[in-house]
C-alpha positions in Angstrom: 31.6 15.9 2.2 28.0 15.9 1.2 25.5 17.7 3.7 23.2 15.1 4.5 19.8 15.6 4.4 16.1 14.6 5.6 12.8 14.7 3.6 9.6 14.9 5.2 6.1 15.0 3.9 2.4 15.5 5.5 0.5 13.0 3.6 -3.2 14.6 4.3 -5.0 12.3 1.9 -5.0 8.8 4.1 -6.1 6.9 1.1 -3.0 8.2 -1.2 -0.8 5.2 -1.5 0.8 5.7 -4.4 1.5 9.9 -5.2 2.9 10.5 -2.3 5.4 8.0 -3.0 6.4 10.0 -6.5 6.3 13.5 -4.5 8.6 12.4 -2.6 10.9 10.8 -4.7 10.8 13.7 -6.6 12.1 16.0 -3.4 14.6 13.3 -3.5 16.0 14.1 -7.0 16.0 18.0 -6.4 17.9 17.3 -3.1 20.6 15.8 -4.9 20.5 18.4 -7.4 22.1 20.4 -4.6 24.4 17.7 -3.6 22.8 16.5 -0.8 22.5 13.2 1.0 19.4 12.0 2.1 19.8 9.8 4.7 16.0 9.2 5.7 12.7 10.1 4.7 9.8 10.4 7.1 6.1 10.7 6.5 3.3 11.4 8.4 -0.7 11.2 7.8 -2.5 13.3 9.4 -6.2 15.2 7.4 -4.9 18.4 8.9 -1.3 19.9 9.4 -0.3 20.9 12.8 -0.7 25.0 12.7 3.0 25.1 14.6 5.3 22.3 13.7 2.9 21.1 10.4 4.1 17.3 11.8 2.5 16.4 15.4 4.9 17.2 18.6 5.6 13.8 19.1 6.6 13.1 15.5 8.9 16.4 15.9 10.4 14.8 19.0 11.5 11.9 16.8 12.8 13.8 14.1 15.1 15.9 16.5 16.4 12.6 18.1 16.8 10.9 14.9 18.5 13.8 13.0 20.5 14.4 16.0 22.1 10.8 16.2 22.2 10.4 13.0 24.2 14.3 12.5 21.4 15.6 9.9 22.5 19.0 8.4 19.5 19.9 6.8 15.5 18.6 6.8 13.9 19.5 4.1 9.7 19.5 3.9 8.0 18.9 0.8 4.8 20.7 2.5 5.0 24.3 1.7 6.1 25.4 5.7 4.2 29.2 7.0 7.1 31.3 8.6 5.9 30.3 11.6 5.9 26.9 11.5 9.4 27.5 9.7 10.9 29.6 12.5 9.4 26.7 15.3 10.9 24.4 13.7 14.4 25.6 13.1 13.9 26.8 16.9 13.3 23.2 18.0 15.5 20.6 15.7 18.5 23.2 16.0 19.0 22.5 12.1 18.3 24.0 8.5 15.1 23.4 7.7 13.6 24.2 4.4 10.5 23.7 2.4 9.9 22.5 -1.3 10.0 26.2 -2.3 13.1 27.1 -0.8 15.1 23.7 -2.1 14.0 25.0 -5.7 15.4 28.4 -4.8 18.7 26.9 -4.4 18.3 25.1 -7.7 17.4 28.4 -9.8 20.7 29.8 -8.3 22.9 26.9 -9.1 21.3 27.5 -13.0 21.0 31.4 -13.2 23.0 32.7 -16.0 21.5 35.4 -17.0 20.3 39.3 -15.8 16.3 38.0 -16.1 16.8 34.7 -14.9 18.6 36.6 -11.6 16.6 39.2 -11.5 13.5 36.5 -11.0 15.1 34.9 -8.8 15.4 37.8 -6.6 11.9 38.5 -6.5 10.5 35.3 -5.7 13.7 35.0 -2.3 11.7 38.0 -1.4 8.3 37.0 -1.6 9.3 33.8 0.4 11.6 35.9 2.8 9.2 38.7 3.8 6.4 37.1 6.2 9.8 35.6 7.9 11.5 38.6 8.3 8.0 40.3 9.5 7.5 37.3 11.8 11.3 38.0 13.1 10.8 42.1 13.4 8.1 40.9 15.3 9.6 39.4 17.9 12.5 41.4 18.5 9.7 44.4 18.5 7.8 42.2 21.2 11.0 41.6 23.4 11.8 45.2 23.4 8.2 46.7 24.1 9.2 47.9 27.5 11.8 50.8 26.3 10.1 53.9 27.1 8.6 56.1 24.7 5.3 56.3 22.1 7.2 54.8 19.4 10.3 52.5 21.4 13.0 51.0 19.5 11.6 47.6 18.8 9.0 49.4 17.2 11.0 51.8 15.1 12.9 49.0 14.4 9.8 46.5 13.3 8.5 49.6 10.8 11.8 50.2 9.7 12.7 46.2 8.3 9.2 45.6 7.0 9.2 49.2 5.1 12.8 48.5 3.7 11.5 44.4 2.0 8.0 45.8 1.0 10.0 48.8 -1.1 12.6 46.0 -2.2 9.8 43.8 -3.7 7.8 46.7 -5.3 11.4 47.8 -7.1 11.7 44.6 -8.4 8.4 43.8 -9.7 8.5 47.3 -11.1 11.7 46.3 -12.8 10.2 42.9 -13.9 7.2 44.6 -15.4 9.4 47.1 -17.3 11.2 43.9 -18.8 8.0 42.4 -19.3 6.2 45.8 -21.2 9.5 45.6 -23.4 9.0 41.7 -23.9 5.9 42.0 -25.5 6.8 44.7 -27.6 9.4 42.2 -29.2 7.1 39.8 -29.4 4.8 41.6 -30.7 8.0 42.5 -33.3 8.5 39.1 -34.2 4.8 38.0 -35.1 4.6 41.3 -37.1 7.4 39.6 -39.3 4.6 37.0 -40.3 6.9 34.2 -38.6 5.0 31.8 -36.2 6.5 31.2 -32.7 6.8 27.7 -32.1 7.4 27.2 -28.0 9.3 23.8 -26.5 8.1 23.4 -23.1 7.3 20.5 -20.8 8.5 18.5 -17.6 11.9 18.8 -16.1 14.6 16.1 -17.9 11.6 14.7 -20.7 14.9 16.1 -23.4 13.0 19.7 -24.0 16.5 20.8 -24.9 18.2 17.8 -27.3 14.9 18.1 -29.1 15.7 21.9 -29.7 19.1 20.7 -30.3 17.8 17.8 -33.3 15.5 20.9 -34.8 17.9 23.7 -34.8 21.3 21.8 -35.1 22.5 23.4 -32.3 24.4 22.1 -29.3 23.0 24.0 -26.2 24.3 21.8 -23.2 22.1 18.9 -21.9 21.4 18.0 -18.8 19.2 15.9 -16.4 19.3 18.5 -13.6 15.8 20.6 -13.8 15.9 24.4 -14.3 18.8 24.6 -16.7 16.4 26.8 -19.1 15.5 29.8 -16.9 15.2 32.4 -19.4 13.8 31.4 -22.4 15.7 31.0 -25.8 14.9 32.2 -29.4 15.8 30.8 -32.8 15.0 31.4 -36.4 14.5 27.9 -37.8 14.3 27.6 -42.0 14.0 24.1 -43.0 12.7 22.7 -46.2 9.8 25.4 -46.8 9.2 26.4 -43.6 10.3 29.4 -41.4 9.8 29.8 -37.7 10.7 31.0 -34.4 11.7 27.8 -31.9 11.6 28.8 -28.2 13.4 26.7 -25.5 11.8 27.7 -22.3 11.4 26.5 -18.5 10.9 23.3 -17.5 7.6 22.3 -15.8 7.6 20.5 -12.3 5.4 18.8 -9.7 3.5 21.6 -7.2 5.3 24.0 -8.2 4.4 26.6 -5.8 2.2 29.6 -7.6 4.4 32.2 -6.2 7.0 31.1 -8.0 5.4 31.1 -11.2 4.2 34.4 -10.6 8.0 35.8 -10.4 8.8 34.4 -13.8 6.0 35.8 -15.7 8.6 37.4 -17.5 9.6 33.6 -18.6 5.9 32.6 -19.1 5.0 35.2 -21.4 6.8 33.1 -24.0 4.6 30.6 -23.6 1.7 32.3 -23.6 2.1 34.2 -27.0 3.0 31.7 -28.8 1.4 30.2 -31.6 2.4 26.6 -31.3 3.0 24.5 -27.8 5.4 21.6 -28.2 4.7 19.5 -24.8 8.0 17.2 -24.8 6.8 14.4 -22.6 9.0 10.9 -22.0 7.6 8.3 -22.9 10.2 5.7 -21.2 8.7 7.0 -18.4 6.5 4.3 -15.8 2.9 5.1 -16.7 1.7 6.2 -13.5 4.7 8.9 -13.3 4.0 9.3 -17.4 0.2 10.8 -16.9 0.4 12.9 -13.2 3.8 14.8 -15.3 2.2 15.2 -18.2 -1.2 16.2 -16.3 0.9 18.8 -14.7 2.4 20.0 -17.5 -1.0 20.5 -19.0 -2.6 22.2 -16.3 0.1 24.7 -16.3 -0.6 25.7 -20.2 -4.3 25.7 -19.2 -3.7 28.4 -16.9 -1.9 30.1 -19.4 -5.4 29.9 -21.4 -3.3 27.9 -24.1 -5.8 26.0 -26.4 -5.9 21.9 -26.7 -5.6 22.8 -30.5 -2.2 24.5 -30.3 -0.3 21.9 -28.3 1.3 18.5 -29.9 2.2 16.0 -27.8 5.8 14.9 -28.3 6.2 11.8 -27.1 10.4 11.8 -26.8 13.1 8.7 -26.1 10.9 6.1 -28.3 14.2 4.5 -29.2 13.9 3.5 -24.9 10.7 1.3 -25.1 9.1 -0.9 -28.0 6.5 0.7 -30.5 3.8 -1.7 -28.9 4.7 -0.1 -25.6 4.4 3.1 -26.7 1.2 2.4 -28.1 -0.3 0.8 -25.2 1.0 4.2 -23.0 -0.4 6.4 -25.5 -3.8 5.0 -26.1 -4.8 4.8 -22.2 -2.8 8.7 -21.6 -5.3 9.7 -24.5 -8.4 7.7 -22.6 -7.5 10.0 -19.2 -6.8 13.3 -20.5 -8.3 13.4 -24.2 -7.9 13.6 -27.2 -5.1 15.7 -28.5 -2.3 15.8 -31.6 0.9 13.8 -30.9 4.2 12.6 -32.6 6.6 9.9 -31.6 10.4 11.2 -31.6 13.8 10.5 -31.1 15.8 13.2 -30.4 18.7 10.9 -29.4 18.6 9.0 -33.0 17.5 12.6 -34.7 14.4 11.1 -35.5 11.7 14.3 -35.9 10.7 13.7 -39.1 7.4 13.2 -38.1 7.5 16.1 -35.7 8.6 18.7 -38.3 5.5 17.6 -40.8 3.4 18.0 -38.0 4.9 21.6 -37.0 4.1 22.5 -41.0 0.3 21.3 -41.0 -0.1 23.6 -37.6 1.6 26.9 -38.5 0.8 26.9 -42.3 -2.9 28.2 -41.4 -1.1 30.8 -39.2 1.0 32.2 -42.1 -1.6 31.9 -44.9 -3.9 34.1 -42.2 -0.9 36.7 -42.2 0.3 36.4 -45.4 -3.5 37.6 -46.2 
């Protein structure tokens, strides 16, 4: 049986009435990634989240009587929850309750394949885990402050848990940034060869991978579930007169939290260095969800200091919606977020013609510039 599930979310901006909606149908989806049920979903406005429960005491009083009758396993917050809200909670609804942070947790370690990917994963558990385990070592330190002594047992005991996850995380970030130092060395490898790296990226499930798949003739496994490209993936790509490197990396995602991102800088890295973005974006998408994705998606490469001029727009599943649809999406995206190169593709019906003759017109200025 299927643990069954409720999603909550603080809506602080009272005149959202359409977002919030997508947020939290989005929760929705990565909670039955997992295989959960969601039974209900409750929301709440309020300008300013409650600093103990994040929802209002009465609203928590409703959510433990609903969740109880209705035999809830899990409730799962799309508000990023502080450890101490987090440890209240659990405290008072007698459930699991998670945030958006920890439900993608569960996600990356349903997906993890590889030594990086784990290794990632790892490091962002920790960052999430140690303010809870501080807050925890805390109390036990506080209920044991009457043993006798300078330094008692609850204290020797709070020292002791905090030391032991503060030298975890430095080990692993030392570790990552070891990996990472190594990274760019091959990276650096590969653009000495003269051959431009050409990166896939883009939102979760917009067919990053089948359009990988179309350019490389490959058949890495599909799949609508996000996260199923944690580390990223190389291939030399020589078609017609033109020779690159084609990178499949991670898949973008609404808020996702910036701790996270910072544990896979490792991932990112490939991103950043290379020479040519390809922003896969679905255009059988509703509009409304079509702009705040690919808005997302873009505001992640900005932060990666990725110019306008080195991203194309990839505008995937045309064979889903008519050419005048397309048109009419694409015109008013362009009107919102500027102006910026695009293709229409079909990775379905193999149709990148387009895409590959735009890929040529973008790198063959980077290899003249080497080849001089």
């Amino acid at each position: 049986m299927k643990d069954r599930a409720y999603i909550c979310y603080l809506k602080t901006n009272p005149h959202d009435h359409s977002l919030f909606k997508i947020r939290l149908l989005e929760l929705e989806n990565l909670a039955k990634v997992i295989g959960y049920e969601v039974v209900d979903k409750i929301v709440q406005v309020n300008t300013k989240p409650d600093p103990k429960y994040l929802f209002g005491s009465g609203k928590i009083n409703e959510i433990k009587n609903r969740t109880k009758k209705e035999d809830v396993d899990i409730i799962i917050f799309y508000n990023e929850l502080s450890a101490k809200q987090q440890f209240n909670l659990k405290r008072i609804l007698g459930k699991e309750v998670i945030d958006r942070y920890d439900l993608t947790l569960k996600i990356f370690d349903l997906e993890a394949s590889d030594e990086t990917s784990k290794l990632q994963i790892k490091l962002a558990k920790l960052i999430k885990e140690i303010p809870y385990q501080k807050l925890l070592a805390s109390i036990k330190y506080k209920a044991g402050r009457e043993h006798p002594g300078p330094r008692s047992l609850g204290e020797y005991s709070y020292h002791k848990v905090v030391s032991m996850l503060l030298k975890n995380r430095a080990k692993l970030e030392e570790e990552i940034n070891h990996k990472l130092k190594m990274h760019k060395i091959s990276v650096q490898k590969r653009k000495s060869e003269a051959i431009p790296l050409v990166c896939i990226t883009g939102y979760y499930n917009a067919g990053k991978t089948s359009i990988f798949n179309t350019i490389t003739n490959l058949d890495k496994p599909v799949s609508e579930r996000p996260f199923t490209t944690l580390s990223s993936k190389y291939y030399l790509v020589e078609r017609e007169d033109l020779k690159f490197y084609l990178v499949d990396t991670i898949g973008f995602v609404i808020d996702l939290d910036p701790r996270l991102i910072y544990s896979f800088k490792l991932t990112l890295e490939d991103i950043s260095s290379s020479d040519l973005i390809l922003l896969v974006v679905d255009i059988s998408d509703q509009y409304e969800i079509l702009e705040l994705r690919t808005r997302i998606s873009l505001k992640y490469l900005n932060n990666l200091n990725i110019s306008k001029n080195d991203i194309i727009l990839v505008f995937n599943k045309i064979d889903k919606v008519s050419l005048n649809e397309a048109e009419v999406k694409i015109n008013k995206l362009l009107s919102k977020i500027g102006e910026y190169n695009y293709v229409l593709a079909s990775a379905k019906n193999r149709n990148i013609k387009n895409l590959i003759e735009k890929i040529g017109e973008k790198i063959k200025p980077f290899e003249e510039i080497k080849e001089f």
